[in-house]
C-alpha positions as CSV (number, residue, x, y, z in Angstrom):
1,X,-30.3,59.1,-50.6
2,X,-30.1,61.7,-47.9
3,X,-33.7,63.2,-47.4
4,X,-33.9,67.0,-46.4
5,X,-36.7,67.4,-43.7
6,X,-38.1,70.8,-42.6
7,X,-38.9,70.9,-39.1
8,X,-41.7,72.7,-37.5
9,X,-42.3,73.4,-33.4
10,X,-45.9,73.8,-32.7
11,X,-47.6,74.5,-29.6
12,X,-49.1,72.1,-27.4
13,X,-50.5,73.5,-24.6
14,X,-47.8,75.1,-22.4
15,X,-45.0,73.4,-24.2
16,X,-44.1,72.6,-27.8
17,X,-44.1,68.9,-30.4
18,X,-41.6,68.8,-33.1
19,X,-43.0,67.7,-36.8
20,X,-40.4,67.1,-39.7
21,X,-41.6,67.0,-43.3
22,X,-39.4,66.0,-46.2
23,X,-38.8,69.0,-48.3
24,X,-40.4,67.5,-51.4
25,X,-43.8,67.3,-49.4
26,X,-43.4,70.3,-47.2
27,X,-45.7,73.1,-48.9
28,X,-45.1,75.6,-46.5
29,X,-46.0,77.1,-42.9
30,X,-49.3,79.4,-43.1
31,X,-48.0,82.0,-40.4
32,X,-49.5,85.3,-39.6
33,X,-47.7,88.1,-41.0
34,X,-45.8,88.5,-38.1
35,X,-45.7,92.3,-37.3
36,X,-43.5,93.4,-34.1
37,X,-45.2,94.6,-31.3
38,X,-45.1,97.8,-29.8
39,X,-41.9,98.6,-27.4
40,X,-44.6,99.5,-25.1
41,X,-47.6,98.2,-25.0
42,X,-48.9,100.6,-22.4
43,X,-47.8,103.6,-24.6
44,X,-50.4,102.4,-27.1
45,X,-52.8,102.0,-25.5
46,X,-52.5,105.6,-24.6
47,X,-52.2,107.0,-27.6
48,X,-55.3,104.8,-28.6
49,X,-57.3,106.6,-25.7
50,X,-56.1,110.0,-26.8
51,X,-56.7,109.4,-30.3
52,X,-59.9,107.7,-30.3
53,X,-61.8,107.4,-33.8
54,X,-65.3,108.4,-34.7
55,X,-65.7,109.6,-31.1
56,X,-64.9,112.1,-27.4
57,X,-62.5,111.0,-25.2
58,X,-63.5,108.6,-22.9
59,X,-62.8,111.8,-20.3
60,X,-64.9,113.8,-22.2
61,X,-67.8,111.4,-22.1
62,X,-67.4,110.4,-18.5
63,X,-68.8,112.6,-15.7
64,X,-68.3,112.5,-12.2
65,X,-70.7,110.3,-10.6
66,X,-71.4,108.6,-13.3
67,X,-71.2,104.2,-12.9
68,X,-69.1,102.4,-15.5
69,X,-68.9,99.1,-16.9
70,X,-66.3,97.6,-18.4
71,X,-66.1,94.7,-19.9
72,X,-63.2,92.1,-20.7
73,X,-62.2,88.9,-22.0
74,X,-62.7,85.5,-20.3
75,X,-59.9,83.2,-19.5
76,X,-60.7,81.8,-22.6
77,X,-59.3,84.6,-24.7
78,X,-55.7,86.3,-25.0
79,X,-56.4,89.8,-24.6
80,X,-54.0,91.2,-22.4
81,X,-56.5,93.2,-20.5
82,X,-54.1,93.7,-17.6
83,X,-52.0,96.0,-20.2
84,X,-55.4,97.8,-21.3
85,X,-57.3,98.1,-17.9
86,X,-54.7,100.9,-16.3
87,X,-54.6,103.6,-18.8
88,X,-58.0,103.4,-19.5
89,X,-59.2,103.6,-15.2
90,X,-56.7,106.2,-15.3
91,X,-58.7,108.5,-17.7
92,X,-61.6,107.4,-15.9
93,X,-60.6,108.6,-12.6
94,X,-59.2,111.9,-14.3
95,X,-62.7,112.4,-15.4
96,X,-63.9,112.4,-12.0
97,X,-64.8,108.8,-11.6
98,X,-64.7,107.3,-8.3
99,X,-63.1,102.9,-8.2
100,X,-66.8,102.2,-6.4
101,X,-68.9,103.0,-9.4
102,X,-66.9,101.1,-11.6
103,X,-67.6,97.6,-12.3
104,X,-65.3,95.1,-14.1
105,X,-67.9,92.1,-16.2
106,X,-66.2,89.4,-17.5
107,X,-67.9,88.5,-21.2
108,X,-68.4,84.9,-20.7
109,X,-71.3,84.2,-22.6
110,X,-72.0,81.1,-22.1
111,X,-68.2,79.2,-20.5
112,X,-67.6,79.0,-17.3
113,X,-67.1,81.6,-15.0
114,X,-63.9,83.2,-14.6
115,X,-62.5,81.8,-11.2
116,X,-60.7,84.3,-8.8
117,X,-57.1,82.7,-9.9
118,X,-57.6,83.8,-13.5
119,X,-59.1,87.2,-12.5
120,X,-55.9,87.8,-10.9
121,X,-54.0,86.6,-14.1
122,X,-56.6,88.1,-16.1
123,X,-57.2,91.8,-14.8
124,X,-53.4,91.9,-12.7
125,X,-53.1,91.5,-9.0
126,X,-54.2,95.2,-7.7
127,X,-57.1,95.7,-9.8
128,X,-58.2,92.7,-9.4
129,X,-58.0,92.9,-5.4
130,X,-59.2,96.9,-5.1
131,X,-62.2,96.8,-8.7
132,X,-65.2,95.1,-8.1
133,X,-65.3,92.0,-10.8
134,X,-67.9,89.7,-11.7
135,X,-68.8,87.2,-14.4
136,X,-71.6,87.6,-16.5
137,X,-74.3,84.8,-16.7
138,X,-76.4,84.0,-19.1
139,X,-79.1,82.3,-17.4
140,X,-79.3,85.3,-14.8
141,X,-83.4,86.2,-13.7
142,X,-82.6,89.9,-13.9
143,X,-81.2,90.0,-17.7
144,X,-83.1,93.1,-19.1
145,X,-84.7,93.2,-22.6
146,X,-83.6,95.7,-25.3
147,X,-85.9,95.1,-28.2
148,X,-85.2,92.1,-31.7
149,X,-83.1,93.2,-34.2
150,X,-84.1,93.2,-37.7
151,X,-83.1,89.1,-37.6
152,X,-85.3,88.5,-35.0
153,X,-83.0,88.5,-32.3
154,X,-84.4,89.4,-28.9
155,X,-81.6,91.4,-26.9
156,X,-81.0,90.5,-22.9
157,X,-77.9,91.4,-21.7
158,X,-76.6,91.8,-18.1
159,X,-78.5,93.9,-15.7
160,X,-75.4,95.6,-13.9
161,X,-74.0,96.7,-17.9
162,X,-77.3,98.1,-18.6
163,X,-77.7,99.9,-15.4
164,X,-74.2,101.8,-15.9
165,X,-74.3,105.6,-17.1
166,X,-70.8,104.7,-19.4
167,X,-70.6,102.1,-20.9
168,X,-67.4,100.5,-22.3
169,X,-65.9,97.2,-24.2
170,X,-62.7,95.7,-24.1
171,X,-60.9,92.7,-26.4
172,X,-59.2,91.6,-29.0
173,X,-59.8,91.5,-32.6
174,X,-59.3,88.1,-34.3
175,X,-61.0,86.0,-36.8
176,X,-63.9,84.2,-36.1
177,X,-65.2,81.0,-37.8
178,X,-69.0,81.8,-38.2
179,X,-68.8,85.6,-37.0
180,X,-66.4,86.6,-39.3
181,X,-63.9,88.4,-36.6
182,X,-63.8,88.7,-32.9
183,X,-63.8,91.7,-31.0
184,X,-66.2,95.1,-31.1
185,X,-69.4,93.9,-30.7
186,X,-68.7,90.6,-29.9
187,X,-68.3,92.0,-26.6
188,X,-71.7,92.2,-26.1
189,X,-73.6,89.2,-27.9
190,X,-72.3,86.8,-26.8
191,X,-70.0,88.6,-24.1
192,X,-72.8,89.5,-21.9
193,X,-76.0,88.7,-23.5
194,X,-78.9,85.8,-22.2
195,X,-78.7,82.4,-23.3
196,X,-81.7,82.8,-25.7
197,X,-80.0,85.5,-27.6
198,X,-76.9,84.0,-27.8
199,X,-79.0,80.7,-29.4
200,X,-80.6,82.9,-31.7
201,X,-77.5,84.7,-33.1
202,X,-75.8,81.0,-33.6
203,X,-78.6,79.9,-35.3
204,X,-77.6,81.4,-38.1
205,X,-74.3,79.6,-38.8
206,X,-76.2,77.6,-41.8
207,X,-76.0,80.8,-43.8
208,X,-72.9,80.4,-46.7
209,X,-72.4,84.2,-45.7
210,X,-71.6,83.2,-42.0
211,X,-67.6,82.4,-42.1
212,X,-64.9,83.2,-41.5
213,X,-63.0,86.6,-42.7
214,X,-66.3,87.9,-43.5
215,X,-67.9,90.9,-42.0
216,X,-70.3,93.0,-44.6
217,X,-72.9,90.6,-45.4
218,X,-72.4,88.1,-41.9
219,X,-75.7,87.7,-40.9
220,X,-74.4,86.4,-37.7
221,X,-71.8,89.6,-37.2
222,X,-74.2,91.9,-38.7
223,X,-76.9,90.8,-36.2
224,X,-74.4,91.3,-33.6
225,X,-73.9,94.6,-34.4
226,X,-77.3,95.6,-33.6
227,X,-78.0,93.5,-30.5
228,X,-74.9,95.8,-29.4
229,X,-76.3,99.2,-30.5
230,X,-79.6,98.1,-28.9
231,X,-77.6,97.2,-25.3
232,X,-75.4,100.9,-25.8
233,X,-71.4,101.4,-25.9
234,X,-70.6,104.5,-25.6
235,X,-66.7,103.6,-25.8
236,X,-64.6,100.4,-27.1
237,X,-60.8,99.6,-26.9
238,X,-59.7,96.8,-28.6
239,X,-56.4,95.5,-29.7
240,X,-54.6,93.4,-32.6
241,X,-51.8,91.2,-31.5
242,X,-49.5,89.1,-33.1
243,X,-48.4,85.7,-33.1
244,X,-46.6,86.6,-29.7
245,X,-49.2,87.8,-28.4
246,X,-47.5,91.3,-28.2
247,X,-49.5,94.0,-29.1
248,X,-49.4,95.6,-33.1
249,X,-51.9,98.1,-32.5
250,X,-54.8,99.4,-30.1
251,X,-58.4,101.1,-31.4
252,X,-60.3,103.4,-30.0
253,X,-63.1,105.2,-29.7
254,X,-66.6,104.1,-31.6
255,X,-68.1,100.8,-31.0
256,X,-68.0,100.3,-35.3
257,X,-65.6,103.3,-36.5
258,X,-62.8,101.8,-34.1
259,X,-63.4,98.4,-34.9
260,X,-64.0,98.5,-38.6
261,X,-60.2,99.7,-38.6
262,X,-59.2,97.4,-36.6
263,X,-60.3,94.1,-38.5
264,X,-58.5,95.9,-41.8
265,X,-55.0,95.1,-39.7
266,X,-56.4,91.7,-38.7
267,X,-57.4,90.5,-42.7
268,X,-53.7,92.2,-43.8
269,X,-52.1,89.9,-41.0
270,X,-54.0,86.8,-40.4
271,X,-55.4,85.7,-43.6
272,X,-52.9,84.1,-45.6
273,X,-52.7,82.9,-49.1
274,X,-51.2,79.4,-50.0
275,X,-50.5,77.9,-52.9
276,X,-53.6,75.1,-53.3
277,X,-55.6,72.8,-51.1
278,X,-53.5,70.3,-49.4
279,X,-53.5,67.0,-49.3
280,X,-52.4,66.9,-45.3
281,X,-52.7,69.9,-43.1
282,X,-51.1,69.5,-39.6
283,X,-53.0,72.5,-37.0
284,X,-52.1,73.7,-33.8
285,X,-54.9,76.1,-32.1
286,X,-51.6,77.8,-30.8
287,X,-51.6,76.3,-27.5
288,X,-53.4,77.3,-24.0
289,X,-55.1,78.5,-23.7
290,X,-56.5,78.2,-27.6
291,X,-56.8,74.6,-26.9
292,X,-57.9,74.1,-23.4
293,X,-60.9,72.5,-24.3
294,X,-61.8,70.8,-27.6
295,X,-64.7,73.1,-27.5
296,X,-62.5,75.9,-28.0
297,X,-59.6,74.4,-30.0
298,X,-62.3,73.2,-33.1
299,X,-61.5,76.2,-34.2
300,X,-58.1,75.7,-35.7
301,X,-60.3,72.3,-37.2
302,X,-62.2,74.8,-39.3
303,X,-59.3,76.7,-40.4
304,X,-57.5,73.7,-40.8
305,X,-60.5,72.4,-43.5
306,X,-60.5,76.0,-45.6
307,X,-56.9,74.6,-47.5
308,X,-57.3,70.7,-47.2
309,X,-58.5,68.6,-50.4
310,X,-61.3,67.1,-49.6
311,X,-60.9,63.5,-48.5
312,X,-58.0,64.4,-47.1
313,X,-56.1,64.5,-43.9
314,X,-56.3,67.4,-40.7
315,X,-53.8,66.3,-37.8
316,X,-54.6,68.3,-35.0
317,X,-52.2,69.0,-32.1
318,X,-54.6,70.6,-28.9
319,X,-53.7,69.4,-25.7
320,X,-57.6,70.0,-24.0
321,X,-56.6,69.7,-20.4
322,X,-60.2,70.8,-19.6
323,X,-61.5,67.9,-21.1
324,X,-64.6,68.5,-23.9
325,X,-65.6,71.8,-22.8
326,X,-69.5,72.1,-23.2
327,X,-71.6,69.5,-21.7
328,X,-74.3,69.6,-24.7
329,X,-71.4,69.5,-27.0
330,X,-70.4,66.3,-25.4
331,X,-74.3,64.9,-25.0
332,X,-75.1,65.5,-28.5
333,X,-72.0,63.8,-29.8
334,X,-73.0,60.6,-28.0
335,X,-76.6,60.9,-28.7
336,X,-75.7,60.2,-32.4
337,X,-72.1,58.5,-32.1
338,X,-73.8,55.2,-33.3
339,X,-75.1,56.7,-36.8
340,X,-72.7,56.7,-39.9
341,X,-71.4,60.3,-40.3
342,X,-73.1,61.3,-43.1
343,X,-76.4,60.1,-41.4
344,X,-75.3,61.8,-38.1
345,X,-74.6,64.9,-39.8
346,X,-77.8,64.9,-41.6
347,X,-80.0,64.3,-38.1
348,X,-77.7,66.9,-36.3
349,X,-78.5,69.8,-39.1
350,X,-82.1,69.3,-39.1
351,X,-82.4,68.8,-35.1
352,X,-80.9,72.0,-35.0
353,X,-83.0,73.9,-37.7
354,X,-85.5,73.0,-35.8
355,X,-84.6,74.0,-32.7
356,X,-81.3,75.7,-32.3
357,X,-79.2,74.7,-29.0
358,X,-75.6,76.3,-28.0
359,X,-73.2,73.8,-27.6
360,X,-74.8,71.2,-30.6
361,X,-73.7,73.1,-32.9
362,X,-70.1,72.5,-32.2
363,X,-71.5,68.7,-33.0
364,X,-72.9,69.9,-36.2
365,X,-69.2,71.2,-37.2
366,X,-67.0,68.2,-36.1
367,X,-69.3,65.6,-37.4
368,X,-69.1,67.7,-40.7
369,X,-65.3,67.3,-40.6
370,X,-65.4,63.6,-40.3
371,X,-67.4,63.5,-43.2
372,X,-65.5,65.2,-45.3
373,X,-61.6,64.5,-44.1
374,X,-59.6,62.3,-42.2
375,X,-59.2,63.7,-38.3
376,X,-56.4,62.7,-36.4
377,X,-55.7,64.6,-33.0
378,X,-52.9,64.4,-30.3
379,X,-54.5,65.2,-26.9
380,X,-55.0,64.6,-23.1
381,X,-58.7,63.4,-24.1
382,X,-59.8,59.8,-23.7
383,X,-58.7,57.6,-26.7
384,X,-61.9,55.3,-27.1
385,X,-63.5,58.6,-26.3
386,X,-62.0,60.3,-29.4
387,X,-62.8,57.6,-31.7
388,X,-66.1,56.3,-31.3
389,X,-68.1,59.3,-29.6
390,X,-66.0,62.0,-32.2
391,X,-65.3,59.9,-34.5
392,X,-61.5,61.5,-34.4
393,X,-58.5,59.2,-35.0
394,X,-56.5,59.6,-31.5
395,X,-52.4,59.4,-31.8
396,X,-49.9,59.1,-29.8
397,X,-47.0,60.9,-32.1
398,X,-47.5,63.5,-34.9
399,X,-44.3,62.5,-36.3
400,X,-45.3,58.7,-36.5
401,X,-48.5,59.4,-38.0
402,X,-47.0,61.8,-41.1
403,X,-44.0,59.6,-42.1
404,X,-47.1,56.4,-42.2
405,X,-49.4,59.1,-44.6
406,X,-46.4,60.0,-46.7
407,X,-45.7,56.4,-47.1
408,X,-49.4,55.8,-48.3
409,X,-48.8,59.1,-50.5
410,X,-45.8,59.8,-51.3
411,X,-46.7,62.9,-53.3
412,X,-48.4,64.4,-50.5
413,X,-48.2,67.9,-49.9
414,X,-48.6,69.4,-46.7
415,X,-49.4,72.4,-44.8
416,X,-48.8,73.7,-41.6
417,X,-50.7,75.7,-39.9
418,X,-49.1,76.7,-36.2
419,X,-51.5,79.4,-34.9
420,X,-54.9,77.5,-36.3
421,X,-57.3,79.1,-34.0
422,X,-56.9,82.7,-35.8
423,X,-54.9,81.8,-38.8
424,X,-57.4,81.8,-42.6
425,X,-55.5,79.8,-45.2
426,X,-56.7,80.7,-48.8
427,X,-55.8,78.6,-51.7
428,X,-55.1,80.6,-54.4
429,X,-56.5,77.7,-56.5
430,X,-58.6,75.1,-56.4
């Protein structure tokens, strides 16, 4: 009997792994709606600047003499700032604005900081050499207190940002697994906010409200929201790209007017419905840099779980060439490796509603996983590693690993989901 396979490419960091399903398992590939991007990028954002929404110009807000800060992506986010960076300096300097009072703060909340390498990737090689850049830290002395929001929240956020006379945020809007989308605010806490903000805001991730597609009624994004209007924006320009990472479409103007538009074009694109939960979903972050850590590429985990039956199986293709990617992450995975999963899980959740700490709560999540599905990843990480400190089944080959599940089941349906990191799969049943 001849069997007719559908084949699927997904990323792996810089290159690509091959999967074939048999057609009578294959349930389909949960793509973006792919929209094409714009012919020129630079164009748009342009027309963005000139048309901004629910605010001035950025030249009509700017003065001469007046210090800006911008701030952009880390190196662990696509935003192609080097396309956004030269229109909007251009304005600036029409406005008066000399390059010496304008600073360039990378958000990097609490990663690493951005090394000069990726700054030149990052911002492009002549701002990069003429702007003065620097990364934000969230354990700086000098953060400077804006007041709690209404969650409790106190606001720090970088001295140099605060200090500027315009004040400006750049990004990409995405979803986001516990802050509903990226983007907008997001800019701010975490982008450049202290370490005890940042913990506080997380804490919040127990709430059912605090997923994924879910703005109005996000404690998490809500609470963001305010930490930002407490630090000041006076002017945001974000963008929504698409699978390619080409640009559909550039907002501008007001830090919530611009970017309440802008997360209608991300639900229309990136939430996508399929037909029921699946018994095996195979999940690529998209590769680097979505999955140049397993800190980052966890995220296409939690996607990956939103359409999988429970019980069943999440095969996870993430490359993680920069190892684990949070050092408490790592620590607090050990510290309970020894515990069954539901036990672990159990400790984990109440060790951190007691005291919330960044980086465990990534622990919380993948131990949560395990519980509840089979995890299977294809990686650079340490095999024993994977197995008895994640509890994550480590293979060699995807394709090895489905024809074995399909043997076990062969009525096993199974879903693909390529860009995982910023890809919501809704069942439409149950």
């Amino acid at each position: 009997m001849v069997v007719r396979l559908t084949t699927v490419s997904l990323a792996y960091g810089k290159k690509s792994v091959d999967v074939s399903i048999p057609d009578e398992n294959f349930m389909m590939v949960a793509w973006p709606k792919e929209i094409p991007g714009c012919a020129d990028p630079s164009l748009e954002i342009i027309r963005a600047l000139k048309n901004p929404i629910g605010s001035p110009r950025i030249s009509e807000i700017a003065k001469s003499g007046n210090s800006v800060a911008i701030v952009v992506d880390d190196a662990t986010r696509p935003a192609p700032t080097h396309i956004m960076l030269p229109p909007l300096l251009k304005e600036l300097h029409e406005a008066g604005i000399k390059r010496e009072n304008i600073t360039i703060i990378f958000a990097t909340g609490t990663h690493r900081p951005v090394t000069k390498d990726e700054a030149v990737r990052l911002l492009g090689e002549e701002i990069a050499r003429r702007y003065r850049w620097i990364n934000h830290d969230c354990d700086a002395d000098d953060l400077v207190y804006k007041g709690k929001t209404r969650f409790g929240t106190p606001v720090y956020v970088n001295r140099i940002y605060d200090d500027a006379d315009i004040k400006i945020l750049t990004g990409d809007i995405t979803l986001h697994y516990y802050a509903g989308f990226g983007g907008g605010r997001k800019s701010i806490l975490p982008g450049i906010s202290g370490r005890e903000t940042i913990q506080k805001n997380h804490s919040m991730l127990f709430h059912p409200s605090a997923r994924a597609g879910l703005h109005e009624g996000n404690p998490i994004s809500e609470d963001m929201t305010e930490a930002a209007k407490l630090a000041g924006a006076d002017f945001i320009i974000n963008v929504v790209l698409n699978s390619k990472k080409e640009i559909v479409k550039a907002f501008a103007g007001d830090l919530e007017a611009a970017f309440l538009e802008g997360i209608k074009l991300v639900r229309r694109m990136y939430i996508v419905r399929v037909p029921e939960p699946a018994d095996i979903t195979i999940a690529s972050p998209g590769g680097h840099p979505f999955d140049i850590n397993l800190y980052q590429a966890h995220k296409a985990i939690y996607f990956a779980e939103q359409a999988t039956k429970r019980g069943g199986h999440i095969v996870v293709l993430a490359e993680c060439p920069d190892g684990i990617g949070n050092k408490t992450f790592e620590e607090w995975m050990k510290k309970y490796c020894e515990l069954p999963s539901a036990e672990a899980l159990r400790r984990i959740e109440e060790a951190l509603k007691s005291r919330f700490l960044l980086g465990a709560h990534k622990a919380y999540y993948i131990t949560r996983t395990t519980v509840n599905y089979r995890l299977h990843m294809l990686s650079s990480l340490d095999k024993e590693q994977l197995r008895s400190v994640y509890r994550i089944d480590p293979i060699d080959d995807v394709q090895s690993l489905i024809n074995m599940l399909i043997e076990e089941n062969p009525d096993a349906k199974i879903l693909v989901l390529p860009m995982g990191n910023e890809t919501l799969p809704v069942p439409e049943r149950e």
